[in-house]
N, C-alpha and C positions, 0 to 999 in steps of 0.2 A: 425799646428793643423789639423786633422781631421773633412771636412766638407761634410755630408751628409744630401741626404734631402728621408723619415724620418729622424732625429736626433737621432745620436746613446745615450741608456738610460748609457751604462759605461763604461770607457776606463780607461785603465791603462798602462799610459808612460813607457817605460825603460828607466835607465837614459842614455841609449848613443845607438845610429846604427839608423838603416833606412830600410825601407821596398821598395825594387824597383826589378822591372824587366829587369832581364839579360838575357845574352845570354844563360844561364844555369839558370833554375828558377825553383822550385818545389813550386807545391799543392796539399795540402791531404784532401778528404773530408771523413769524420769520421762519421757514422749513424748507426742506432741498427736497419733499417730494409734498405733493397734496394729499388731503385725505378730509372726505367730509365729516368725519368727526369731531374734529377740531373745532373748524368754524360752528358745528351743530351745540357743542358745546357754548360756545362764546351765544348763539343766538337763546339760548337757555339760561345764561346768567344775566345777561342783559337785554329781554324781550323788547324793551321799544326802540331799540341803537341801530341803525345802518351799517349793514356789513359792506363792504367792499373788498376788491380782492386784486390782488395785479401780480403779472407773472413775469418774469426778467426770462427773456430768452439766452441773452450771453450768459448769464450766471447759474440760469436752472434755479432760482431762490422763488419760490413762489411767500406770498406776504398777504394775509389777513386783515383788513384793518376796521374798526370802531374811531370814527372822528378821524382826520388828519389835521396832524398839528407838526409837520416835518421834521419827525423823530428818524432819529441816527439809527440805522441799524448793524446787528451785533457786526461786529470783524471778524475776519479768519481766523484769527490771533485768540479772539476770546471765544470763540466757539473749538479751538484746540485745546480750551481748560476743559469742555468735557470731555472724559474719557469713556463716556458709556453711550448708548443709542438711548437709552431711555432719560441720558442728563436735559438740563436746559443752562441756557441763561437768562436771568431774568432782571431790567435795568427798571427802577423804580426813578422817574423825577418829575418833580410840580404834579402837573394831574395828567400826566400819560406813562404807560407802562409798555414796555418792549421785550416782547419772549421771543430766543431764539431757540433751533434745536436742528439737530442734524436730521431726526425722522419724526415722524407726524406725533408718536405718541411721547416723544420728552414734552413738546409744545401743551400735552396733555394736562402733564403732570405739573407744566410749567404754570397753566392757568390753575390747575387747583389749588397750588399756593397762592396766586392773585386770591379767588377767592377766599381762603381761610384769611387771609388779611384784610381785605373789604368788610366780610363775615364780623371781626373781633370787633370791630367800631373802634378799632384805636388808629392814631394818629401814626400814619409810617416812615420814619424816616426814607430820606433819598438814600439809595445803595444799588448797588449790583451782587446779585447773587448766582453764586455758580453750586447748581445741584446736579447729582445724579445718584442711582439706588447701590448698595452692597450686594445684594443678589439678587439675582436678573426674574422670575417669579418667585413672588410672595403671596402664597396663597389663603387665604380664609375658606372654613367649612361649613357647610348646610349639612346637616343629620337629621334626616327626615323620619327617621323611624320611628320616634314616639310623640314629641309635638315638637310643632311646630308654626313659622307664623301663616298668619294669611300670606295667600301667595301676592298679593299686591304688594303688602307688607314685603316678601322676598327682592321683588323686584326694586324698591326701594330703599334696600339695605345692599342692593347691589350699586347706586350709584355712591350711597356712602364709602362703601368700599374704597371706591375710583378714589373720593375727596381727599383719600391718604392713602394713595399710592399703592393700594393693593390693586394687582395685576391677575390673579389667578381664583379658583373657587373649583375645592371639590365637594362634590354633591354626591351624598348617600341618598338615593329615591329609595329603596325596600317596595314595598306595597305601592308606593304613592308615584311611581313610575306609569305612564299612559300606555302599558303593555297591548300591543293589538293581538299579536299570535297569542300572546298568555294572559289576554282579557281576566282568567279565572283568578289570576295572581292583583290584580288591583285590590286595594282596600276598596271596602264598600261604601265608605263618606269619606274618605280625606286624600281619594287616588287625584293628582292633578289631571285637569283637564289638559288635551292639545292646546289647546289654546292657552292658556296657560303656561305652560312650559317653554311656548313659544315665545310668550312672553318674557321669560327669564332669560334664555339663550337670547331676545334681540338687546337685552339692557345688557346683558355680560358685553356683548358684542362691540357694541356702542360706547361702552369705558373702556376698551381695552382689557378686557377681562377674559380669560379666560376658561373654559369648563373643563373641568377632567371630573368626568363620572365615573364614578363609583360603584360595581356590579361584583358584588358576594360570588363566590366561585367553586369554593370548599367548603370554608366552615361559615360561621352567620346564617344559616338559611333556612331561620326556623321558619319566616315567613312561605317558606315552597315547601320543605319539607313535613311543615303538619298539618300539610294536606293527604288525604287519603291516597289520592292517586300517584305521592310522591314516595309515602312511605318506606316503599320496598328501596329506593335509592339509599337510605340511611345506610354508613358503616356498620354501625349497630340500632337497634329498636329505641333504645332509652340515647342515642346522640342527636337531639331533636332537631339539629341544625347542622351538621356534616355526613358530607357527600360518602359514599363506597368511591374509590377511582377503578373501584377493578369494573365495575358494573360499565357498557358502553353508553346506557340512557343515559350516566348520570352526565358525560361528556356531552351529549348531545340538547339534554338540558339545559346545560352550562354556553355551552356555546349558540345556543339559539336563544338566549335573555343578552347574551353578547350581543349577538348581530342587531337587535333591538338596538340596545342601546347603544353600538357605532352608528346606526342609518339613521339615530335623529339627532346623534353631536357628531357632524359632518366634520366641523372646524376643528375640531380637538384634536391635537395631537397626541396625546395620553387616553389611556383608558386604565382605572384601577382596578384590580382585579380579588383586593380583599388579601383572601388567602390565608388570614393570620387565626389564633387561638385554635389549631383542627384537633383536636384534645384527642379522639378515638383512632386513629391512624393505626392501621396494621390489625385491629382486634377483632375485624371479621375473618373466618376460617381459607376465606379465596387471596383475601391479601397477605394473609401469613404467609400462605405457599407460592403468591406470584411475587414477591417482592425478599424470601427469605427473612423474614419479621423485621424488616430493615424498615422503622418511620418516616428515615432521612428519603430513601430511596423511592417509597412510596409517595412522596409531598412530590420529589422532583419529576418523578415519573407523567403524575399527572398535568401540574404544572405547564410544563415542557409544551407537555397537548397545548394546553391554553394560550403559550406565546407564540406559538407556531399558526394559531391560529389565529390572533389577532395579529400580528406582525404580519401577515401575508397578506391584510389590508389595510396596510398603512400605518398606523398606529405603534408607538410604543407602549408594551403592557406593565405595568406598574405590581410591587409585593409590597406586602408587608414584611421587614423582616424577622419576625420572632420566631419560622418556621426554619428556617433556615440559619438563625443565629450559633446553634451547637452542631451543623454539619461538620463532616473531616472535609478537608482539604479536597479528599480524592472525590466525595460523593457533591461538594458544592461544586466542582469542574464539571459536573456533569450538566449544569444549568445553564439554559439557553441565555447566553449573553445579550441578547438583544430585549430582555427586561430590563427595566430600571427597577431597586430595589429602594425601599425608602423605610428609614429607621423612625420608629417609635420606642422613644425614652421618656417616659413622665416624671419621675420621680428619682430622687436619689441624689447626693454630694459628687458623683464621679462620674457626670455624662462626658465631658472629654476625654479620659479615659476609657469609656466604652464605648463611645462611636466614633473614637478614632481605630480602635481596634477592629472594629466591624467594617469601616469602611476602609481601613487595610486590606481587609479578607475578601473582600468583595470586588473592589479595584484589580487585586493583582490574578481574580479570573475575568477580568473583560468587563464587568456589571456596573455600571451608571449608579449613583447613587444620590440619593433625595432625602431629608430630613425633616422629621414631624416634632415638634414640644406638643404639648398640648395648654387650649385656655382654658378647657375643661375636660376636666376626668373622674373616675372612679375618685381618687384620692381619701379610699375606704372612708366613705363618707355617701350611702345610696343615694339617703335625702335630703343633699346640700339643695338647696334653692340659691344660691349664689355662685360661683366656685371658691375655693380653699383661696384665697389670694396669696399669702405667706407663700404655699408651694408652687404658685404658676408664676408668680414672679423668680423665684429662683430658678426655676425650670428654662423662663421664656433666656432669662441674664446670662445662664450658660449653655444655652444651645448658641444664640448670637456668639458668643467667642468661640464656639468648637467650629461652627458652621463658618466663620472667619479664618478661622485656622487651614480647616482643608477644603475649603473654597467652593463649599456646596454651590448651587446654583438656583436649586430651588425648596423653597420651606416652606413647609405644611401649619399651620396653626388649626390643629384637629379640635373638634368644640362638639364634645358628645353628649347626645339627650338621656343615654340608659347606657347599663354594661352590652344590653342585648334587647332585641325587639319582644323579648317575652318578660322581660323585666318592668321597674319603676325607671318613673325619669327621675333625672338628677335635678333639674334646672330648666329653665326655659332659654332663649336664644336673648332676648332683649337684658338679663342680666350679666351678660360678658362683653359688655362693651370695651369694657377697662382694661383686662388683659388682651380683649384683641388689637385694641389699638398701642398700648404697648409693645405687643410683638410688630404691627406698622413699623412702630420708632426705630427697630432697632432693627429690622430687617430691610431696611432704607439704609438708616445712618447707625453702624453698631456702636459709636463714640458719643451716640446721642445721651442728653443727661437724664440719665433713668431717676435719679432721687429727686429729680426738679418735674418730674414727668406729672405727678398728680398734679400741678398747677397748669401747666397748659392743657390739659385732660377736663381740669372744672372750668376752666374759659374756655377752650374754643368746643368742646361737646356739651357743657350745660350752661355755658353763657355764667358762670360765677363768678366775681372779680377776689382771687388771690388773696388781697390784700384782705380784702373783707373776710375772707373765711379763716387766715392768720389773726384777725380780731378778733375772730368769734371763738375760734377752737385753739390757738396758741398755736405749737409747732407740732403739726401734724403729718407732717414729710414721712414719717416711717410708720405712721398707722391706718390702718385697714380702709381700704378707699368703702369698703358699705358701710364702715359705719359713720366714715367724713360725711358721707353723702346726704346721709338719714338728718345728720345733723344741719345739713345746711337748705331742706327743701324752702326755708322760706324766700331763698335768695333764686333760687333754679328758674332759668330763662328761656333752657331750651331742652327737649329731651326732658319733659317733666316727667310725663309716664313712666320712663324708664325709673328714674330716681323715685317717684312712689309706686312701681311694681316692689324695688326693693326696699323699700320703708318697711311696705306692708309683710310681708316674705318675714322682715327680720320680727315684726309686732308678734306674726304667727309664730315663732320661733323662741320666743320669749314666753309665750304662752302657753308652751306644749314643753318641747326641752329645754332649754336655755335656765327659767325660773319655774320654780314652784314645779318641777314634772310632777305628777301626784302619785307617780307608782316611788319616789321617795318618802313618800308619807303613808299611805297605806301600809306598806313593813310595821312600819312603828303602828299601825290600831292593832295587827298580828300577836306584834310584841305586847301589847298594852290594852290588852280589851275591857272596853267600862270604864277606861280612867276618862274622865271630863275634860280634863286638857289637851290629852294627845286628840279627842274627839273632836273638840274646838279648833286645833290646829289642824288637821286633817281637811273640817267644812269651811276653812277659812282660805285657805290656800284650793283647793277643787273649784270653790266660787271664784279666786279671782284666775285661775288656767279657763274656765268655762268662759267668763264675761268676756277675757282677751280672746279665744275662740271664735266666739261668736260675732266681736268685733271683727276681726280679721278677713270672718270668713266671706262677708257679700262684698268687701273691698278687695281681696285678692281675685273675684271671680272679675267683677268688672274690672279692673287692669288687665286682666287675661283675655278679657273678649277685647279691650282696645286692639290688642295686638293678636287672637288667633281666632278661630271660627270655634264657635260656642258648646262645639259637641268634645273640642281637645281641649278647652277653656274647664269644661267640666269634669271631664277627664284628669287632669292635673289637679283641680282641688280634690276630686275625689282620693287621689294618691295620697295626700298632704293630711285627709280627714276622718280615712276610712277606720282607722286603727280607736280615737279617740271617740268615734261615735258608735263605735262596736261596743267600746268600754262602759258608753251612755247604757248602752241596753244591757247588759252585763252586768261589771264587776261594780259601778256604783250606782245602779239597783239596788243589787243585792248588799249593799255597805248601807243601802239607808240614803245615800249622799244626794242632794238637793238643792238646785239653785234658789228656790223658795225661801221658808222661815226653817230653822234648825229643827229637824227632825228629832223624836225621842230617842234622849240617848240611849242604845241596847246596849243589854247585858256581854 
């Protein structure tokens, strides 16, 4: 059988042959407009193969080809089965394969299924398969605000993207934006170079991918605001990250980190504007009396500036809606229509009930609407080093049906490093592999089989065969894919690192909370001072949380430089370390407590 992640929507078996690659092998890609993407791809899967290309002037079909072996191509008839621009057809028989599509990038999508089947090493049956996506962008996120990967590493997480059919990528720069007018706002080591950047925006390019950046506008801004020279823009002294709207700098601010960032994402049609969490609204003494202490009225007011002024070059500007969620009626008509507003729900049993409700509200004043789940979040949890899986699967399963219900068009798969750039990270980027390509499944095919998802997920991303890892762990369908995975490194074929980033993550985690934490045992020497036993169990359990410690801790650093640059590499262990090695100088010190030989018992 046929196993792909998205999940292909319809295949059709022959009853007899196979699809494989010989020594003589032909493919023909079949489009109604060119596009050097295409073929750039085919010349990148198949580096020593001869392309050729021929162009039908009665029919306008322009055609691709790897080897000829005078394969049929698609009909009218079967290229009417897809109903989307971004479908394909794709015919599988003997050792030639044939992709049609009405525009360049279904042909796209249609080779990255070829690939994931080449990819599996399995035997294909002969079929025709007719695909196309449930919503038209499906986007994954880069939050660059506390770490992140190497920027090579970025750009190579951009063509995996493409491999399953994400279309889309918003990017949170913060600091790490190649600011020229506001040079002062770069981080001092981890700001992207031009070049660089450049480099991300030509791979998005190149998959069909799109950028929608991401520029703070209100609230978030702690990185501008605690600066000296921004200070005085604050609503209030103690709101480290939101703007005054009454002040004119703060607009002129705002709008010139804009202009930045439209003049180097040319292509984009979106620009995010942020806007969300503005907690202090109204509580300086100017906006009380220009706005009549109205919160709603002050968000929109400012706002308004912002679309008016990205929309008048070109752009549509993008919200968050939580600022705007409890407006009236009267004070939400007042918001410039030519935003798209896009819902963020993470958590909770009633998301179709609450963003159908919002995007009722929102529809019937003119406002476009876009939807976020997230694969990582808060999930009051600071320092997950994985995400909560339990809740991002629930999260991702009923956003897919609400977003099928009122026919969103584009979904956000938000994947955040911190609550706030002045925060801890939650996680690193290389351990959400798992629910970002489950939001793929289902933001392609929403009928795709979510409970069979963890087996095409360990074959075609870590190369595990299924069956094997049902032999080894039993029926493992409804349990936690980090700790499937921990369990199964010795089989893992591809994407090792990723799989022992998380081994390691969970070793540390065993070793600090999970077991033995040791401020559980410490109470009890409180309770129990001079008894020999609780004293023994105390040093007996401190040794083994320290041994796993120290295990963990030069394997988590190396995992982290495979995938980031060594100054954010240490950065995140320090996050992970700091509290337990304070404790060292500290609190078991002063307890006597010693990795060494047992200390004399005190009184």
């Amino acid at each position: 059988m046929i196993q792909t992640i998205p999940q292909i929507k319809q295949i059709r078996y022959e009853e007899e042959g196979s699809f494989r690659l010989q020594e003589a092998f032909h493919i023909a890609l079949q489009m109604e407009t060119a596009d050097d993407r295409v073929p750039g791809l085919l010349r990148r899967l198949f580096p020593q193969q001869q392309l050729s290309f021929l162009e039908s002037e009665d029919s306008g079909v322009f055609v691709c080809r790897i080897g000829w072996g005078g394969e049929t191509l698609a009909s009218p008839s079967e290229l009417a089965e897809v109903p989307h621009r971004q479908g394909y057809v794709l015919r599988l028989e003997s050792s030639a394969a044939t992709i049609a599509a009405h525009a360049p990038e279904g042909l796209f999508w249609g080779l990255q299924t070829l690939r994931q089947l080449l990819e599996s090493g399995d035997s294909v049956p002969a079929a025709t398969i007719i695909d196309y996506p449930d919503v038209d962008l499906r986007c994954m996120n880069f939050d660059l605000r506390q770490t992140y990967s190497r920027p090579e590493k970025l750009v190579e997480y951009i063509e995996e993207f493409a491999k399953y059919k994400i279309n889309g990528l918003l990017i949170e720069y913060e600091d790490k934006f190649p600011f020229e007018r506001y040079k002062h706002l770069r981080h001092s080591s981890h700001c992207l170079s031009q070049e660089q950047l450049e480099r991300i925006l030509e791979a998005a390019a190149s998959h069909y991918i799109e950028i929608i950046p991401l520029q703070q506008s209100f609230g978030h801004l702690e990185y501008v605001l605690r600066q000296e020279a921004y200070r005085p823009l604050r609503e209030t002294e103690t709101s480290t990250g939101e703007l005054c709207p009454s002040r004119p700098e703060a607009y002129q601010l705002v709008t010139g980190l804009l202009d930045e960032m439209m003049t180097m994402h040319p292509d984009s049609r979106f620009v995010h504007l942020g806007c969300d969490e503005v907690y202090s609204l109204c509580e300086c003494g100017t906006c009380r009396q220009s706005f009549q202490g109205s919160r709603d009225r002050a968000f929109i007011s400012f706002v308004n500036q912002l679309i008016d002024f990205v929309a008048s070059r070109g752009k549509t500007p993008i919200l968050w809606h939580d600022m705007l969620d409890k407006c009236s009626e009267d004070d939400l008509a007042l918001l410039d229509p030519r935003a798209a507003v896009m819902i963020w729900i993470y958590n909770g049993r009633n998301i179709d009930s609450e963003v159908s409700g919002l995007t009722e509200k929102f529809r019937k004043c003119g406002i476009h609407v876009m939807g976020a789940p997230a694969v990582r979040c808060f999930d009051n949890q600071e320092h997950q080093n994985y995400p909560v899986i339990h809740n991002r699967i629930d999260n991702l399963v009923q956003w897919a049906e609400t977003s099928g219900k009122l026919g969103l068009d584009c979904m956000v798969a938000t994947n955040w490093t911190a609550a706030f750039s002045l925060g801890t990270p939650y996680g690193v980027f290389e351990t959400t592999w798992f629910p970002m390509l489950f939001f793929a499944d289902l933001q392609w095919n929403r009928k795709a089989d979510s409970a069979g998802f963890i087996d095409r997920f360990l074959k075609l991303f870590h190369g595990v065969d299924p069956a094997y890892a049902r032999n080894k762990l039993g029926n493992y369908i409804h349990e936690d894919y980090y700790m499937v995975i921990r369990s199964l490194l010795d089989t893992v074929r591809k994407q090792r690192e990723v799989a022992e980033l998380i081994s390691v993550m969970i070793d540390y985690e065993y070793a600090t909370d999970k077991s033995r934490a040791i401020h559980k045992y410490v109470y009890r020497w409180e309770l129990f001072p001079g008894d020999a036993a609780e004293w023994q169990s105390l040093l007996n359990n401190y040794r083994r949380n320290r041994a796993g410690r120290e295990k963990a801790r030069p394997r988590m650093k190396e995992l982290l430089t495979f995938f980031q640059p060594e100054e954010m590499a240490d950065h995140y262990v320090l996050s992970r370390f700091y509290l337990h090695d304070e404790w060292e100088k500290g609190l078991y010190r002063e307890l006597g407590l010693s990795k060494e030989d047992s200390p004399v018992l005190k009184p």
